[in-house]
SEDOSE-265221 format. One record per residue (C-alpha): residue number from 1; x negated, y, z negated. Coordinates in nm, 3 decimals, padded with zeros to 5 digits, always signed. Layout:
i:NUM, x:X, y:Y, z:Z;
...
END
This chain:
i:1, x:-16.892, y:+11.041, z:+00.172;
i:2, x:-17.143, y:+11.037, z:-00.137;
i:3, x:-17.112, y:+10.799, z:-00.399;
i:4, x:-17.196, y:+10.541, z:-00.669;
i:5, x:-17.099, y:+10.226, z:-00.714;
i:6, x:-16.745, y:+10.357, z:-00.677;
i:7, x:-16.809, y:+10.334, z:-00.343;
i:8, x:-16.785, y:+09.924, z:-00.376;
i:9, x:-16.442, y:+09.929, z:-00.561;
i:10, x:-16.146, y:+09.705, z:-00.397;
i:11, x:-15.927, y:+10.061, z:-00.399;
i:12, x:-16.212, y:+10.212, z:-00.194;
i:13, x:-16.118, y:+10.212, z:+00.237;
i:14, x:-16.244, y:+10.368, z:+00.502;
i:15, x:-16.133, y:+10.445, z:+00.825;
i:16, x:-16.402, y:+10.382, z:+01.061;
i:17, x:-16.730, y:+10.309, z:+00.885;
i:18, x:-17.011, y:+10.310, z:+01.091;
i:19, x:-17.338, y:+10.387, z:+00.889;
i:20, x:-17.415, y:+10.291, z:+00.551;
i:21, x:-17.736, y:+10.452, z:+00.285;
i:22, x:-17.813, y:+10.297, z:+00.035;
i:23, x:-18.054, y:+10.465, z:-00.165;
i:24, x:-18.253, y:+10.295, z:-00.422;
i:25, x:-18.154, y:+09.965, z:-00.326;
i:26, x:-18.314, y:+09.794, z:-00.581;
i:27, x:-18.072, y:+09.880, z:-00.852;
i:28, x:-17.745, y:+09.720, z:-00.645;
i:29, x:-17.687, y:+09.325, z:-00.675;
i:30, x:-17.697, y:+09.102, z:-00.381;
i:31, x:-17.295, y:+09.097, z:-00.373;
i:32, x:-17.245, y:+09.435, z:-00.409;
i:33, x:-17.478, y:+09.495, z:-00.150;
i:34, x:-17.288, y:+09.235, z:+00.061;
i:35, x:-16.939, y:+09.445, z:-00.069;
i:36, x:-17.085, y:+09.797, z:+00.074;
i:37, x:-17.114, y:+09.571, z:+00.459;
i:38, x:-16.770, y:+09.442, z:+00.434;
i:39, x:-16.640, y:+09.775, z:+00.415;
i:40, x:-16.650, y:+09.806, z:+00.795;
i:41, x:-16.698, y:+09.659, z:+01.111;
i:42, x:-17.069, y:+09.603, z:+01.114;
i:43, x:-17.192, y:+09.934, z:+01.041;
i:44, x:-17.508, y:+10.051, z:+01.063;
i:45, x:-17.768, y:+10.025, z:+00.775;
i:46, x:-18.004, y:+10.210, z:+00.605;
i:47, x:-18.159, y:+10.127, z:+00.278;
i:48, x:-18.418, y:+10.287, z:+00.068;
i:49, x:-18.620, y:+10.171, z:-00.214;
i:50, x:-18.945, y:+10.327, z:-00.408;
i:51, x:-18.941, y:+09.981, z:-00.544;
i:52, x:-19.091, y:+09.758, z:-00.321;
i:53, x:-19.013, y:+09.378, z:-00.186;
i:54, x:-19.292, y:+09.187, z:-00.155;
i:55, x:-19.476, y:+09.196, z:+00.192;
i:56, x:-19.358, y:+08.833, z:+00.221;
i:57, x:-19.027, y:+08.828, z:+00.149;
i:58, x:-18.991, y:+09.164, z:+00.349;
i:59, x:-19.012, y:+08.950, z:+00.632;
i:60, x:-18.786, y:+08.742, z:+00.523;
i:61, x:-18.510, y:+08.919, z:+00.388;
i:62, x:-18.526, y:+09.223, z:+00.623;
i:63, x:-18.607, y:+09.036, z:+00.930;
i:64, x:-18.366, y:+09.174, z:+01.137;
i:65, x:-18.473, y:+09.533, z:+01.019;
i:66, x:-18.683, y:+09.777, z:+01.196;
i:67, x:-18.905, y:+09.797, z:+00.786;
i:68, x:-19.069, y:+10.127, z:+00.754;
i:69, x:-19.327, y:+10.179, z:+00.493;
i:70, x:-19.498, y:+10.501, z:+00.329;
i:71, x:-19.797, y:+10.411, z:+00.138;
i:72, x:-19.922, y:+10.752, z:+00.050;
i:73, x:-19.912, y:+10.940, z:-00.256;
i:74, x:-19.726, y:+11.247, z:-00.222;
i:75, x:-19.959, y:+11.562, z:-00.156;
i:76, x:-20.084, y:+11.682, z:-00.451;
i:77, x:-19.992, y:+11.367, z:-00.629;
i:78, x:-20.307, y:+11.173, z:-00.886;
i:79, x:-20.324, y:+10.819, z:-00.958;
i:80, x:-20.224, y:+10.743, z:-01.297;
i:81, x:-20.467, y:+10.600, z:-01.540;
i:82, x:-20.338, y:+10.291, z:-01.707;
i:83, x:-20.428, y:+10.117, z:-02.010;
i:84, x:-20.312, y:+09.799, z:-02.153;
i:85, x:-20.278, y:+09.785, z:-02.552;
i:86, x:-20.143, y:+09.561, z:-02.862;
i:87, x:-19.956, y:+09.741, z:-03.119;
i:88, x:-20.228, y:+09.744, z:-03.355;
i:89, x:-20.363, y:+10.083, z:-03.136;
i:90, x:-20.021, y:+10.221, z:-03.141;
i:91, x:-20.115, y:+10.508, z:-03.374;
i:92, x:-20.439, y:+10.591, z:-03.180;
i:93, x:-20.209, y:+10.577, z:-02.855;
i:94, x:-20.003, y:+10.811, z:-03.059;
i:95, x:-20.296, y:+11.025, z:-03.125;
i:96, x:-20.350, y:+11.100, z:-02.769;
i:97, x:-19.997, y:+11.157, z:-02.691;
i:98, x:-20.051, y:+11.465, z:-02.938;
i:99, x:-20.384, y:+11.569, z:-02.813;
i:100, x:-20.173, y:+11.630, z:-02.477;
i:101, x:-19.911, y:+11.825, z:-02.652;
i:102, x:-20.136, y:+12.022, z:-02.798;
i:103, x:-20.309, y:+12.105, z:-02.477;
i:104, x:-19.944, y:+12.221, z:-02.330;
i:105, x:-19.864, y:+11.925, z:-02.168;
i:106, x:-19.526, y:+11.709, z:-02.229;
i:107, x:-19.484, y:+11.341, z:-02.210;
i:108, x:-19.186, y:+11.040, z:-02.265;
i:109, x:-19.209, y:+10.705, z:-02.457;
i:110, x:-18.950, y:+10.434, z:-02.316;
i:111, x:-18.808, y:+10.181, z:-02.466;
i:112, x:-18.599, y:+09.846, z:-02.348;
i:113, x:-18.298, y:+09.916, z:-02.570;
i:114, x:-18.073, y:+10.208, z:-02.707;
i:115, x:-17.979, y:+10.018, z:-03.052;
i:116, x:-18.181, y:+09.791, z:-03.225;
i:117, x:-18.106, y:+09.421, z:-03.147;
i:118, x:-17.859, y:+09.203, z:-03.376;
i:119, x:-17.974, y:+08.899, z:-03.219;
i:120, x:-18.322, y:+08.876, z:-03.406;
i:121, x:-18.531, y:+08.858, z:-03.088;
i:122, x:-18.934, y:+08.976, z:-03.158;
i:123, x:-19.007, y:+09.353, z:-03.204;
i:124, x:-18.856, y:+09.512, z:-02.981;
i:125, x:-18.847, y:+09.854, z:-03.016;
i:126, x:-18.513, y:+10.078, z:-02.980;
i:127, x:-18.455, y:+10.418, z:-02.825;
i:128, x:-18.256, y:+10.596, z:-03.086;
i:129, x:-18.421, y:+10.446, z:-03.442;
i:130, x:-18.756, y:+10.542, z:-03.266;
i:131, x:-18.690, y:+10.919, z:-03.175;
i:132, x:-18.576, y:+10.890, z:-03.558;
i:133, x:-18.867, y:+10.704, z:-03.689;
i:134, x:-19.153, y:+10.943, z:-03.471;
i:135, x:-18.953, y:+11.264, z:-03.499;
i:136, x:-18.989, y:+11.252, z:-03.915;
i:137, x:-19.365, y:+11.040, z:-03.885;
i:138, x:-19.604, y:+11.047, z:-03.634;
i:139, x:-19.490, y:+11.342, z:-03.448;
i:140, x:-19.364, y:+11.530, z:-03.731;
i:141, x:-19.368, y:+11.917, z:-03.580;
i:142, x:-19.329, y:+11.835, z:-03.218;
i:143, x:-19.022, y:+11.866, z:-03.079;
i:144, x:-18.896, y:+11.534, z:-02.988;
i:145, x:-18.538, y:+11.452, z:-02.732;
i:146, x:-18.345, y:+11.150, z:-02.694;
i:147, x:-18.209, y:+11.049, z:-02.312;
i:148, x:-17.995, y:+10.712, z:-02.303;
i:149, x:-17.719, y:+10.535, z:-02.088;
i:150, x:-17.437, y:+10.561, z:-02.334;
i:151, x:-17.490, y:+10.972, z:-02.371;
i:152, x:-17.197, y:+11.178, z:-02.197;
i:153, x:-17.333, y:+11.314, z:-01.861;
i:154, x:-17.294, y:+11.699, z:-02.018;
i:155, x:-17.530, y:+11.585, z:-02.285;
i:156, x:-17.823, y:+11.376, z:-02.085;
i:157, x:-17.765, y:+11.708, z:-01.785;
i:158, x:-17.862, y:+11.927, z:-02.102;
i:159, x:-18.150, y:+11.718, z:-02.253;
i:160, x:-18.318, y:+11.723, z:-01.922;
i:161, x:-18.289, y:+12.060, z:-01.862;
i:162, x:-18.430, y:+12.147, z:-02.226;
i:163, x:-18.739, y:+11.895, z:-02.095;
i:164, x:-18.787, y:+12.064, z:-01.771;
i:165, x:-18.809, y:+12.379, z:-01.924;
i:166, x:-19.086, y:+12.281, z:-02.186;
i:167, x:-18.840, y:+12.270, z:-02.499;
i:168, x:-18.926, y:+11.934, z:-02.574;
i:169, x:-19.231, y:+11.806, z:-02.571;
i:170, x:-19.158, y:+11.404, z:-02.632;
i:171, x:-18.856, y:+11.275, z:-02.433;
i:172, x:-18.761, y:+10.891, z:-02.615;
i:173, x:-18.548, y:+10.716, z:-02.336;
i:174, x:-18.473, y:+10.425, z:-02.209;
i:175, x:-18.528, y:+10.307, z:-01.819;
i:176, x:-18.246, y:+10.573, z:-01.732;
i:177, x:-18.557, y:+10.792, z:-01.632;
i:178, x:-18.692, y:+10.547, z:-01.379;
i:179, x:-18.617, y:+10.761, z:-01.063;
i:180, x:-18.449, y:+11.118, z:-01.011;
i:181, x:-18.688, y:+11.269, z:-01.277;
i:182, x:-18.960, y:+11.459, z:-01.197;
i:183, x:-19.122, y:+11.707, z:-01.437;
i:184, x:-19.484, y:+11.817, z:-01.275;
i:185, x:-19.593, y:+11.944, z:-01.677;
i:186, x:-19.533, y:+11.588, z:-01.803;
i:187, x:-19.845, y:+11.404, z:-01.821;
i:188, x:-19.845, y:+11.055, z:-02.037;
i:189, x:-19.584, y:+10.774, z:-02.035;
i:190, x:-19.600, y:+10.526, z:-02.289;
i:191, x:-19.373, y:+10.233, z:-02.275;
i:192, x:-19.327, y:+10.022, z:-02.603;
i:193, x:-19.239, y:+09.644, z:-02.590;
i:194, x:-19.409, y:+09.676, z:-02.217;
i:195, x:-19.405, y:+09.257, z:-02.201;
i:196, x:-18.979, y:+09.313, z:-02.192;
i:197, x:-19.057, y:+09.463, z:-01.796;
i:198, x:-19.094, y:+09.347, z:-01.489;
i:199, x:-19.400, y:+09.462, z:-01.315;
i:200, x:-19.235, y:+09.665, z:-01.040;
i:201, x:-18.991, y:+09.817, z:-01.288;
i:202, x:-19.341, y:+09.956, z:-01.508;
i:203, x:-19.462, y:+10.040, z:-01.196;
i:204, x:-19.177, y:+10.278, z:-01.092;
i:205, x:-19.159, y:+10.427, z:-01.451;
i:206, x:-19.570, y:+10.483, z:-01.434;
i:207, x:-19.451, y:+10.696, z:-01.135;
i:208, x:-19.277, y:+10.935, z:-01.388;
i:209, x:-19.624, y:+11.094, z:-01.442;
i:210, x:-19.867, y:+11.233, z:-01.230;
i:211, x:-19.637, y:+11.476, z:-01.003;
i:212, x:-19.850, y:+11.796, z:-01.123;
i:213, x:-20.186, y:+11.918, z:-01.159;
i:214, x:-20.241, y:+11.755, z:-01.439;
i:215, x:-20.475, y:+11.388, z:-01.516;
i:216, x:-20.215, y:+11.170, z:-01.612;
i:217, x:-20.214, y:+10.855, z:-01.807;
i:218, x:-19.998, y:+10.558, z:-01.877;
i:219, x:-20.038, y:+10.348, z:-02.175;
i:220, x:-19.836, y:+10.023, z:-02.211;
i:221, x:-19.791, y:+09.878, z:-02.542;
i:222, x:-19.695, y:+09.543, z:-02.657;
i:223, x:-19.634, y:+09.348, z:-02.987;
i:224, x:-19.626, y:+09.041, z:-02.768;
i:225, x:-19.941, y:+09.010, z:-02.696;
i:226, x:-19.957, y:+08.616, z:-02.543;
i:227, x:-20.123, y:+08.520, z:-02.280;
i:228, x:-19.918, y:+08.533, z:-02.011;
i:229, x:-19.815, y:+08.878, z:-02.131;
i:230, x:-20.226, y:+08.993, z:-02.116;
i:231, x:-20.221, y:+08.853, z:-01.771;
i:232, x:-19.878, y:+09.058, z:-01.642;
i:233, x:-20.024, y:+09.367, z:-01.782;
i:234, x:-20.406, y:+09.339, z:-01.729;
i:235, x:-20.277, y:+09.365, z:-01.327;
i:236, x:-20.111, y:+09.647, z:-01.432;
i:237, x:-20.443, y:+09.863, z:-01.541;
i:238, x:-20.590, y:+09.750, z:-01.218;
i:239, x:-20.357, y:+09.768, z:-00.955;
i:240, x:-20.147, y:+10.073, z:-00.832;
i:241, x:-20.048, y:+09.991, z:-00.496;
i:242, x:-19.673, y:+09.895, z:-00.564;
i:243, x:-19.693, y:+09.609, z:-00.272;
i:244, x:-19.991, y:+09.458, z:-00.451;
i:245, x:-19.827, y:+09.480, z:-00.770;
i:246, x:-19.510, y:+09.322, z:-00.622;
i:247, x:-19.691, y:+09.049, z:-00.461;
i:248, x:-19.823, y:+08.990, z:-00.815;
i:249, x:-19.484, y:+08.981, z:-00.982;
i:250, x:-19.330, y:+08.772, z:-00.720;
i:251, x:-19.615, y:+08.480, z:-00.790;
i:252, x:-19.547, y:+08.508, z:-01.173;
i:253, x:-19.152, y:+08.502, z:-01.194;
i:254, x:-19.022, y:+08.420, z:-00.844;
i:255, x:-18.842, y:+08.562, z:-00.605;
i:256, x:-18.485, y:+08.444, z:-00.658;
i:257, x:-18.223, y:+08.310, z:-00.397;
i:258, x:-18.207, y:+08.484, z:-00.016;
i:259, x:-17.850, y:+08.388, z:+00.018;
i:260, x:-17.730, y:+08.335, z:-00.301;
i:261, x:-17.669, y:+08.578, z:-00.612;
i:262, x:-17.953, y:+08.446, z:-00.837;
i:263, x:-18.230, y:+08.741, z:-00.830;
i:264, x:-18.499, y:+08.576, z:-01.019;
i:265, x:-18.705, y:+08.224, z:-00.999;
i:266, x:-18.844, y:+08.027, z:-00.691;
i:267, x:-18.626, y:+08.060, z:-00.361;
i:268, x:-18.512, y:+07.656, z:-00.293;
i:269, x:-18.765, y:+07.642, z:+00.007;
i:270, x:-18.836, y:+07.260, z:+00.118;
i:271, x:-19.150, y:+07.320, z:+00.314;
i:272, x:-19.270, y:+07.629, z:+00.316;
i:273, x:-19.511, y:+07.791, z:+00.037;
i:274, x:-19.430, y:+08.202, z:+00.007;
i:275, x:-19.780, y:+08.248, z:-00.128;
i:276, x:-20.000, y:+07.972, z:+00.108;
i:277, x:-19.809, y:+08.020, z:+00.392;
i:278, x:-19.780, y:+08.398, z:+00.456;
i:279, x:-19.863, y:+08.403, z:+00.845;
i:280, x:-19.698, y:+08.102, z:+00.922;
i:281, x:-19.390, y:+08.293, z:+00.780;
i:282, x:-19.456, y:+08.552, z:+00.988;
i:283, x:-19.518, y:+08.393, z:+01.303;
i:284, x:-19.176, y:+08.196, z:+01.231;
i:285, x:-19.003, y:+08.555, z:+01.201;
i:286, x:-19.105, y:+08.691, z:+01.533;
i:287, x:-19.025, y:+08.339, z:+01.680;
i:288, x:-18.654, y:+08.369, z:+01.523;
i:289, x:-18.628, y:+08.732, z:+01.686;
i:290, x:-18.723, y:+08.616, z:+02.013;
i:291, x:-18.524, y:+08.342, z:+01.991;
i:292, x:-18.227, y:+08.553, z:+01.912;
i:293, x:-18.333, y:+08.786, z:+02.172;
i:294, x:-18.306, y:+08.518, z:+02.447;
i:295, x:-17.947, y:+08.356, z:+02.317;
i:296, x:-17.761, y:+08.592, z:+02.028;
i:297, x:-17.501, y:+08.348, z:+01.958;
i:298, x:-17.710, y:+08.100, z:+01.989;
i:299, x:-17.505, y:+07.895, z:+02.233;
i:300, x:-17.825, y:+07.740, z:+02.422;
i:301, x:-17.905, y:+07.585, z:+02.088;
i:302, x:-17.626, y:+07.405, z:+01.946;
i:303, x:-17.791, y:+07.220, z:+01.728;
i:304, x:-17.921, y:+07.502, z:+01.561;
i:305, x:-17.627, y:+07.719, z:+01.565;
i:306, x:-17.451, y:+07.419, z:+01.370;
i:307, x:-17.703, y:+07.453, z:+01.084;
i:308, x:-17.710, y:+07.817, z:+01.066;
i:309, x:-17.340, y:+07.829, z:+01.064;
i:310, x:-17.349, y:+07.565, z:+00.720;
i:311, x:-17.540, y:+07.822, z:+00.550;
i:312, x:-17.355, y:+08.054, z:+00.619;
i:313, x:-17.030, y:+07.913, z:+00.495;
i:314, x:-17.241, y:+07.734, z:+00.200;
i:315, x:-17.422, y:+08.082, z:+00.064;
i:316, x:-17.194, y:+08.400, z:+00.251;
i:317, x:-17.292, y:+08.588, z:+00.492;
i:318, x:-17.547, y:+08.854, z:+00.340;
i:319, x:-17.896, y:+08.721, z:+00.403;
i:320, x:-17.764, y:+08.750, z:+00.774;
i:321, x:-17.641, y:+09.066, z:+00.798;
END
């Protein structure tokens, strides 16, 4: 059976489970994920992600997964050139979004939100008063679309199709284009309020461009230009392995809980340092697999089993699945 989250619900049974895919991963919570493993009798797992987990916590995490990794571009696939700017370039940046219309090519601009916020937070810039704003300014004469979470499925099925087959040129959307799009004639990607992203999450929608021919560019625009937002996106323009980049993201806003729900912020670990102590992590993996290799209930080490057991009933059982 295929499915979405549907898949999860209570109502949902199945009659003798015995493999589960999860595809894109990275878009499920830690208790649904744990939901999809309850729905059998220890089934078998696969799970798939164009995001990626951090090297470290890979090991970690998935210890007691065979982890296979593709590192390649796809053939025929460019890097993407990216460029870091304030808002004060944003009508330059729109400049040479034109220049690549003109030359035949299409492109999208994404934005964090679908209505403008009510709770006075910054600029941040909204999907549908953009395509508004651009479609009657800047880009006056260019045929401009709209794609957004809260649109039908009939009506986001037939913007994409007018987009794939060249009738619009700009497509304003929000992150629902993040994976499942790809449109070889699109060529530029600009994301507004960029600083409202976390790295991995620009990094899979910089992946939007660069499927064709074509030199491809990414430009990521911020009216928050602080510090710590310069820093974020400066390793953007320089780094396009995702691993690297999700290293980097991992140091800057933590890695969140391993057993608990809480996906962001430092894991509680009492000795160990994820960023100082990388092979000592690793050499502590293998030892656990070996060590489960020898005794898999761990009955020869009943002093052990006792504190593994505590966490268990303390945080659930999904980091040990």
């Amino acid at each position: 059976m295929t499915g979405t989250h549907a898949l999860i619900s209570e109502s949902t049974e199945f009659n003798r489970l015995g493999l589960v895919i999860t595809d894109e991963q990275h878009r499920f919570g830690v208790n649904q994920r744990k939901l999809f493993a309850m729905k059998g009798e220890k089934p078998h797992k696969l799970v798939m992600s164009a995001t990626p987990i951090p090297r470290t916590l890979s090991l970690i995490i998935y210890g007691d997964l065979d982890i296979s990794i593709i590192n390649e571009l796809p053939k025929g696939r460019q890097p993407v050139e990216t460029y870091a700017v304030t808002g004060k370039l944003r009508s330059r940046a729109l400049g040479f979004v034109k220049k690549e219309f003109d030359a035949g090519r299409q492109g999208y601009i994404v934005c964090p939100m679908i209505d403008e916020s009510e709770d006075g937070i910054g600029e941040v810039q909204a999907a549908k008063a953009y395509a508004e704003k651009i479609a009657s300014g800047e880009l006056k004469g260019y045929t401009v679309g709209l794609l957004h979470g809260k649109m039908l499925p009939a009506e986001k099925d037939a913007v994409m199709a007018d987009f794939k087959e060249g009738k619009i040129q700009l497509l304003v959307s929000t992150t629902v284009i993040e994976v499942g799009v790809d449109v070889p004639n699109a060529t530029v990607i600009m994301i507004e309020s960029s600083d409202r992203f976390g790295l991995s999450q620009l990094h899979q929608l910089r992946g939007r461009v660069g499927r064709g021919k074509y030199k491809s560019t990414c430009i990521l625009l911020t009216d928050n230009a602080t510090e710590e937002t310069r820093a974020r996106l400066k390793i953007m323009s320089t780094l396009h392995d995702g691993f690297a980049i999700a290293e980097e993201d991992l140091k800057m806003r933590g890695g969140g809980d391993f057993f608990g729900s809480r996906q962001s912020g430092l894991p509680p670990l009492k000795i160990a340092d994820l960023y100082s102590d990388r092979q000592l992590l690793g050499e502590s993996s293998q030892a656990a697999k070996q060590l489960l290799s020898a005794s898999p209930d761990l009955s020869e080490y009943p002093i052990l089993k006792e504190k593994v057991l505590a966490l268990i009933n303390e945080n659930g059982s999904e980091g040990m699945n």
